[in-house]
Every structure is written in structure tokens, then in C-alpha cells.
C-alpha positions as CSV (number, residue, x, y, z in Angstrom):
1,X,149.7,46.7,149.5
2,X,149.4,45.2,146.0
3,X,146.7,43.5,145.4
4,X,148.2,40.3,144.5
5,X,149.8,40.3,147.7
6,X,146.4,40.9,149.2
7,X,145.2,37.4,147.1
8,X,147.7,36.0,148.4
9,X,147.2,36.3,152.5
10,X,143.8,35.9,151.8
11,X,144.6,32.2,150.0
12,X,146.2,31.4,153.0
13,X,149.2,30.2,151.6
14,X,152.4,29.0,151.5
15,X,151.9,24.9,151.5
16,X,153.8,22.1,150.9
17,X,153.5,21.9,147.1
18,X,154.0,25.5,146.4
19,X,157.4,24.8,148.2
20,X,158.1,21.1,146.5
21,X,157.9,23.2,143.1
22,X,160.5,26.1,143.8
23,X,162.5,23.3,145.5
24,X,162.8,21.3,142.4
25,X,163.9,23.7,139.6
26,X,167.3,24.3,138.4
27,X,168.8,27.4,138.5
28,X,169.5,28.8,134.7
29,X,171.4,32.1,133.7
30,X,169.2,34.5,130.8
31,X,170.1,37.6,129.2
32,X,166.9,38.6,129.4
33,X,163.2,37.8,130.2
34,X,162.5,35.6,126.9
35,X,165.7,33.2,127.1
36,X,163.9,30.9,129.6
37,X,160.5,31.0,127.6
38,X,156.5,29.5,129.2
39,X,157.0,25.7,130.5
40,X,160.3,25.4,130.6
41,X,159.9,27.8,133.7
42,X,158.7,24.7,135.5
43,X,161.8,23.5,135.9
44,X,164.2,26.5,135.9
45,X,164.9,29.5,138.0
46,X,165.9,32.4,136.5
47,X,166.1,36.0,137.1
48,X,165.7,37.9,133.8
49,X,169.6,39.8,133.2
50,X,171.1,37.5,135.9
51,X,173.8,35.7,133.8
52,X,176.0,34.6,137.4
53,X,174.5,31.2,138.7
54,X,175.7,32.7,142.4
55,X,173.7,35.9,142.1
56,X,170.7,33.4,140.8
57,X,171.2,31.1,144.1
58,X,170.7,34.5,146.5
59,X,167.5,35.5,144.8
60,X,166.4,32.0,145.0
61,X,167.2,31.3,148.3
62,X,165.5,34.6,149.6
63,X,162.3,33.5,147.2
64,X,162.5,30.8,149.3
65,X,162.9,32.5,152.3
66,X,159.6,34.5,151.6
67,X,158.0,31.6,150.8
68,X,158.5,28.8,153.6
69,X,158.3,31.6,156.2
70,X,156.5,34.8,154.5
71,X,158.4,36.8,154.7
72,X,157.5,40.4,153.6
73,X,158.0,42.0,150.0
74,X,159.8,44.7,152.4
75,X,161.8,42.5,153.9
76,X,162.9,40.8,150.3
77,X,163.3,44.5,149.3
78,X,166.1,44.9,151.8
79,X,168.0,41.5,150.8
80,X,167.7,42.5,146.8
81,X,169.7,45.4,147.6
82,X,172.2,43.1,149.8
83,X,172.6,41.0,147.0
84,X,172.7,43.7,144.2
85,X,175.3,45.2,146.1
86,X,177.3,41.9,146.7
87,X,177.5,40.8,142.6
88,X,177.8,44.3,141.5
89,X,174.6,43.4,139.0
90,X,173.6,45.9,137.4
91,X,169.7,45.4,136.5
92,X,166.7,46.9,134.3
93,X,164.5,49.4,136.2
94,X,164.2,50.4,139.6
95,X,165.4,48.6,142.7
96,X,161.9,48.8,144.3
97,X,160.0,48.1,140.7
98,X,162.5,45.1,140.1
99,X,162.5,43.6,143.2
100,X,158.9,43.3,143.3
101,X,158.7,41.5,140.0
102,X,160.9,39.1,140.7
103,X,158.8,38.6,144.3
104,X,155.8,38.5,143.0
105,X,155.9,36.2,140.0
106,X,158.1,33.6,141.9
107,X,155.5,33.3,144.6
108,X,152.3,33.2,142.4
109,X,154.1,30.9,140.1
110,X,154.9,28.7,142.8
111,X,151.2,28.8,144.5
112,X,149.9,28.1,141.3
113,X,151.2,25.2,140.9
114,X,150.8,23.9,144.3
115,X,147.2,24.7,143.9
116,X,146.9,23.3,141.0
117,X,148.9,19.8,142.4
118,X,146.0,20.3,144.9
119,X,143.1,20.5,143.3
120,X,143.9,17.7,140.8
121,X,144.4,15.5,143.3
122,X,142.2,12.4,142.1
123,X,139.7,12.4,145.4
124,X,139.3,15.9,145.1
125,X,138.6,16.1,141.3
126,X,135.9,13.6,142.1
127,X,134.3,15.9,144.6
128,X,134.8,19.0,142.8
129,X,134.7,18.3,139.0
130,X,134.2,22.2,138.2
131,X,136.6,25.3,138.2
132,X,136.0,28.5,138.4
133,X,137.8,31.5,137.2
134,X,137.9,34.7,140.3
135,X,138.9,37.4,139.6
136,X,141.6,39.3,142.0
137,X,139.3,42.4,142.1
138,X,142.4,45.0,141.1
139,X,141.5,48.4,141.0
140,X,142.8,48.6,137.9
141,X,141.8,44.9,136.0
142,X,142.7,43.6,132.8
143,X,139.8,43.6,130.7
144,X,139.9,39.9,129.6
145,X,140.5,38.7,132.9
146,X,137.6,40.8,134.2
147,X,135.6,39.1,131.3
148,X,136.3,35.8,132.6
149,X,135.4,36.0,136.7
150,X,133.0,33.6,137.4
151,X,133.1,31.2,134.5
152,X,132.7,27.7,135.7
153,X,134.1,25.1,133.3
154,X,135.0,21.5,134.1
155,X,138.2,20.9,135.3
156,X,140.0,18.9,132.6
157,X,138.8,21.8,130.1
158,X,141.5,22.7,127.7
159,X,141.0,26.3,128.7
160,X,143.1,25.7,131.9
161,X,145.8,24.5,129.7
162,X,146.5,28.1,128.6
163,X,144.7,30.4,131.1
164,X,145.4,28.8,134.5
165,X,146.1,32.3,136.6
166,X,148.4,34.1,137.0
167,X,147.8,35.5,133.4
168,X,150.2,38.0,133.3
169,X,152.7,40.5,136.1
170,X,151.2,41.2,139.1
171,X,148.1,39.0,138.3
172,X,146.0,37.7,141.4
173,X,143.2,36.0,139.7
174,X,142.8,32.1,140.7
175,X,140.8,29.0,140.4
176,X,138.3,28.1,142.8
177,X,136.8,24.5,142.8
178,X,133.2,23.8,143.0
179,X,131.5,20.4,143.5
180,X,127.7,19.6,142.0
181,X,126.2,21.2,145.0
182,X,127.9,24.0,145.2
183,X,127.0,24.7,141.3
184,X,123.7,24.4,141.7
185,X,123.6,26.8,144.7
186,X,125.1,29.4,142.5
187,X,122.0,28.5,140.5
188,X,124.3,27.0,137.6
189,X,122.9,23.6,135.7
190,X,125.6,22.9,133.6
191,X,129.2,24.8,132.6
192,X,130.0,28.1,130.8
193,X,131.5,27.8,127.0
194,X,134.8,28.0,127.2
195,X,136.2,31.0,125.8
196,X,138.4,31.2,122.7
197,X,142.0,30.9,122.4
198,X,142.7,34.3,120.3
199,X,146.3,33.8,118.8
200,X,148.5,37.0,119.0
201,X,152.1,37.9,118.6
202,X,154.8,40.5,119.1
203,X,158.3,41.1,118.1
204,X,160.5,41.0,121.1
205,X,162.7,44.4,120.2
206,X,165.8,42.9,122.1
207,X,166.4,40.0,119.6
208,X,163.7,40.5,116.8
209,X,162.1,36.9,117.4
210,X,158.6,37.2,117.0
211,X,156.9,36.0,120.3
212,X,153.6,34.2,119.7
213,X,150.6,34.2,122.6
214,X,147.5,34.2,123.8
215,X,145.0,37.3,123.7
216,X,144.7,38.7,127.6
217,X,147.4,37.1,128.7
218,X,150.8,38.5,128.9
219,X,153.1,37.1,126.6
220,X,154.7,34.1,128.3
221,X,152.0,33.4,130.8
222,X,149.7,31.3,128.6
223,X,150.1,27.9,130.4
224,X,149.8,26.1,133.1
225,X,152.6,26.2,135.6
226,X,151.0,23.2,137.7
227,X,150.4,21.4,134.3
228,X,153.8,21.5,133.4
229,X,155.3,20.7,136.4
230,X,153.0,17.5,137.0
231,X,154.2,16.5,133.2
232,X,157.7,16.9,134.4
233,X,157.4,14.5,137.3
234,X,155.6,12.1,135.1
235,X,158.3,11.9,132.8
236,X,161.2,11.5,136.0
């Protein structure tokens, strides 16, 4: 078992905003990972390589599927191959590899948000004003994210802007909420400085754009899935 996976039962998730948020995005063919780029993922489904809109609706509807009911990764395993099978598509990397990507990122995409429609909720930013960054506890962690466990900052800190979790593939880290009591218990008086915003970039070989990001985030992760999606309904 993955340990995003793992983060996930122990969240105790699905809920109704994680759903609301899959619910409302339109589906949007790509020929690869970087056509549908950071925030406008809030309001599009896409499968990276999937350029038929019906072999997007069966991925999306089994995304669903695991995440009204959830449903197994094994379980999606066995309807990626269905599907595969059905539109002839011929995909980037192994069955097993790929379907867990596409798994795994549409669900922790989709609990961020909700979590984050949650937490922002205006009662319960008044009772818990802070944040704080856990780490998912991978055998394996990222460095940067390993750096950042435990740092409390307030909520409305622009540092949630760009490194709301998931930071990157197969990412578990989230954001716990903490009220005045609570941060004094973990003898804390105040809020961590908020760390820096290193700028980075890479060329993306497929097209030869130059893709520009964050430093410990995967490139297209840094922002704030629940941000975005809350500006989205704002502007409705």
C-alpha cells in the first residue's frame, strides 16, 4: 500500500466537497501532461495523452466511482484496462504505473480542495486561525517537504497559495488546523516564518517551452487546488 493511499484512509475521506469539485470540472482532451497547465486544472479533467473526450468520460466516471464509494486502486486497476481495451489508447508507461497516477492525483486533488473548502469555512477559520504543514511520513520523503512538517503559519499566509499539499506525484502531506489552544499546547507562542518561494524552471523536452515553478514542488503542483476552485465559483 502507497503511502498516499495510507494518508488517505487515515483522513477519513471522501466528503461532500471533495466530490462537488470533481463534479464540477469539464472534461478537456491534452496531448500531454503540460497542455492543461496548474489552476486551470480546477476546472478541467484531463488525462495526460487522452485526446478522445469518450475515453476521458470512462476514467472520470471510474475516478468518480473510487471516490463516492472508495473504491480500491485495484479495483480502478481492473476498469483502466476495460477502458484501455475499449478506445484502443495507447498510453505512456505501464498499465499498473499509469493507472495509479491518474488514481492517485485525481483523488488527492480532489480531497484537497474539499479540505481546503472546509477549513476555510468562515466559523472554522475563526476557531482555528493556524495551519500546519504534516508531513505524509513516506519512507522515501522529499527533502523540502520533510523540511516543512510541522510549520504552523496563519492560515491566510501566502505560503498556502503555492504549497497547499499535494506538492508533487504520489504526495500525501496535508494541512492540519490548529486553534490558539491547541498552539500553545504544542508549546508554540506565535507562527513559523514562512518559507521562501525559490523560483525554478525546466524545459519541457516534448514541446521545448520552458516550464517555470516552485523549488520542492513538482512542476505544476505549486498552487492551491482549493484556492482556485473557490476563485472559480466566486467568479460564476
Amino acid at each position: 500500500m502507497s503511502e498516499f493511499i495510507s494518508t488517505l484512509r487515515a483522513l477519513d475521506l471522501p466528503f461532500d466537497e471533495a466530490i462537488e469539485y470533481l463534479r464540477q470540472k469539464v472534461n478537456v482532451t491534452s496531448t500531454g501532461w503540460t497542455d492543461v497547465w496548474q489552476k486551470a486544472n480546477a476546472k478541467s479533467f484531463t488525462i495526460a495523452g487522452a485526446n478522445v473526450e469518450a475515453l476521458i468520460e470512462d476514467f472520470r466516471r471510474e475516478v468518480a466511482k473510487a471516490l463516492e464509494t472508495g473504491s480500491t486502486l485495484q479495483a480502478f486497476r481492473e476498469q483502466f484496462d476495460e477502458i484501455v481495451r475499449k478506445h484502443g489508447w495507447e498510453h505512456v508507461g505501464k498499465p499498473g504505473w499509469r493507472s495509479r497516477v491518474i488514481y492517485e492525483t485525481n483523488l488527492s486533488m480532489a480531497y484537497s480542495a474539499g479540505r481546503y473548502a472546509q477549513q476555510t469555512e468562515p466559523e472554522t477559520l475563526a476557531a482555528f486561525p493556524y495551519w500546519q504543514y504534516v508531513h505524509s511520513g513516506a519512507r522515501h520523503p522529499r527533502k523540502q517537504h520533510l523540511a516543512w512538517n510541522g510549520t504552523v503559519l496563519r492560515a491566510d499566509d501566502p505560503f498556502w497559495d503555492w504549497a497547499y499539499p499535494p506538492n508533487g506525484w504520489g504526495c500525501g502531506c496535508r494541512v492540519r488546523i490548529l486553534s490558539e489552544t491547541m498552539l500553545r499546547r504544542q508549546g508554540r507562542i506565535g507562527v513559523d516564518i514562512a518559507p521562501a518561494r525559490i523560483p525554478v524552471q525546466t524545459i519541457n523536452k516534448r514541446t521545448g517551452e520552458i516550464l517555470r515553478g516552485s523549488e520542492g514542488i513538482d512542476f505544476g503542483f505549486d498552487y492551491n487546488p482549493g484556492k482556485a476552485w473557490s476563485e472559480l465559483r466566486m467568479a460564476a
